[in-house]
N, C-alpha and C positions, 0 to 999 in steps of 0.2 A: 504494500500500500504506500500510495508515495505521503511523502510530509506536508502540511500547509509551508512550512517553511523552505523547501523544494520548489514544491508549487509557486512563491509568491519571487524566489529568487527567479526562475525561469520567463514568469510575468513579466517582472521588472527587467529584467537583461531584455524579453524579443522588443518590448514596449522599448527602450532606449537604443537598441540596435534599427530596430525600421526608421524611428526618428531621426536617428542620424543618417542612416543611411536614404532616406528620402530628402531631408538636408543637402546633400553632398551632391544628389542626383539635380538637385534646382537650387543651385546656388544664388542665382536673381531671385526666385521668391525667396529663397532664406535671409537675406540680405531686407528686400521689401516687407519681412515682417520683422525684423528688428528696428527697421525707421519708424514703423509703423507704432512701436512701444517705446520710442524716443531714445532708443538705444544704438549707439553708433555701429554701421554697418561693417565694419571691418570684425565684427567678433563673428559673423555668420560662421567661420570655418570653425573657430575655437569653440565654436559651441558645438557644432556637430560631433568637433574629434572628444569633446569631451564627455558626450551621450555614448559616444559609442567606446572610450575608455572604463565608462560605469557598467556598459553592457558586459564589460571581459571582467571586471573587476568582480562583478555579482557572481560570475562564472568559477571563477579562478578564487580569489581571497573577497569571498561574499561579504564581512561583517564591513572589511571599508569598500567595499561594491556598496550594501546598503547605505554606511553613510555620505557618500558622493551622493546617491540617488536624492537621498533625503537632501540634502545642502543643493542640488541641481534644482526641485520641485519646491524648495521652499523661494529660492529665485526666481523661477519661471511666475510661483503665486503671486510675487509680490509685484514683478513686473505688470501680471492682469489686476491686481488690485491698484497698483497704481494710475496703469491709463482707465480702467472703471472709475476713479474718484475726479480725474478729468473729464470724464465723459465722452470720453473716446473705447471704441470696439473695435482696434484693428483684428484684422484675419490672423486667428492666430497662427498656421503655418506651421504646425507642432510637428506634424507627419508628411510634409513637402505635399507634392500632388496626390498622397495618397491619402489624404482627409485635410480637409481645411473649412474651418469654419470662423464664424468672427468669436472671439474671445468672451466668455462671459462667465456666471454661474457653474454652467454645467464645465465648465474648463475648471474652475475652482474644484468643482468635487471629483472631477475624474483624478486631479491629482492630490487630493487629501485621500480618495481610495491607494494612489499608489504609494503616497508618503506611508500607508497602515502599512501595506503589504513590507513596506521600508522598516518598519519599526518593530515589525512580527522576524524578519530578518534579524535584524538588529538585537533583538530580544532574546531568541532561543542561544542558551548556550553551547548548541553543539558549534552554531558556526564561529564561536570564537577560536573552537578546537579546533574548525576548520582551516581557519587561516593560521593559527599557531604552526600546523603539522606541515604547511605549505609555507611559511618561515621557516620552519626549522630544516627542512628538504631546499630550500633555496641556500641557504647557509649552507649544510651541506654539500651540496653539490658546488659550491665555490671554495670552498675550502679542499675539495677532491680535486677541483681544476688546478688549483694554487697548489696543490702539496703535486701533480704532476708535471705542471712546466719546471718548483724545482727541481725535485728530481733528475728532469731532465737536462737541465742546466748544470748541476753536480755531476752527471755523466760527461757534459763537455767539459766544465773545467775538470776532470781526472786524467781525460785524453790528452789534455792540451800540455798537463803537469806531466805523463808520461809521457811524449814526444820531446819535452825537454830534456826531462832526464834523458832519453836515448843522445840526444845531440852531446851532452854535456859529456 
């Protein structure tokens, strides 16, 4: 049986991998819905690559996978709660041309549903285990890279000490 918190990581990772990658695919709308929330247009890219670094992140070391998501959603809220207190609806653009609507409400709660799904991540403590065991396997595995280039650099300088002594 799979876990809600499985469940809610898979959510959030395809929900942040389509958005960015429908981003990336319509760079001119991505761009015209950041003018559009008074946010300068040169972050379009930075925002895609960074939807889709929370996508790998929930993937791979999920607890700060969820909290990017959560820090990305609570951004994205404030930006619609901002141009709502202005009175402005631009399109919000979230999923490039593959959904776009003007910003409002239902935008607010689709991402308080995902901020939950963020915080049920967040919450369970196996995924702290998770990323511990995926720290400590990264560590590892750098320190196995590091103990064999010495190594092997010890094999040359040995060689290099016994050619001398043969000269000498």
């Amino acid at each position: 049986m799979i876990s809600a918190t499985l469940l809610a990581r898979v959510v959030l990772a395809a929900v942040f991998a389509v958005a960015a990658l429908a981003k990336l695919a319509d760079r001119e709308g991505s761009r015209r819905t950041l003018r559009g929330f008074g946010v300068p247009e040169r972050l379009a890219l930075i925002v895609a690559l960074a939807e889709l670094a929370t996508a790998a992140a929930l993937l791979g070391i999920p607890f700060y996978g969820a909290l990017a998501a959560l820090a990305l959603l609570a951004v994205f809220s404030g930006a619609i709660v901002a141009a709502l207190v202005r009175g402005v609806r631009p399109g919000c653009g979230c999923f490039g041309r593959v959904h776009s609507a003007p910003a409002g409400r239902g935008t607010l709660v689709r991402n308080a549903a995902l901020a939950a799904c963020a915080a049920l991540v967040i919450a369970d403590p196996a995924t702290r285990l998770t990323d511990w065991m995926v720290a400590v396997g990264a560590v590892a595995g750098a320190h196995a890279a590091f103990s064999w280039q010495l190594l092997r650099q010890n094999g040359r300088l040995w060689q290099r000490i016994e050619a001398l002594e043969r000269r000498a």
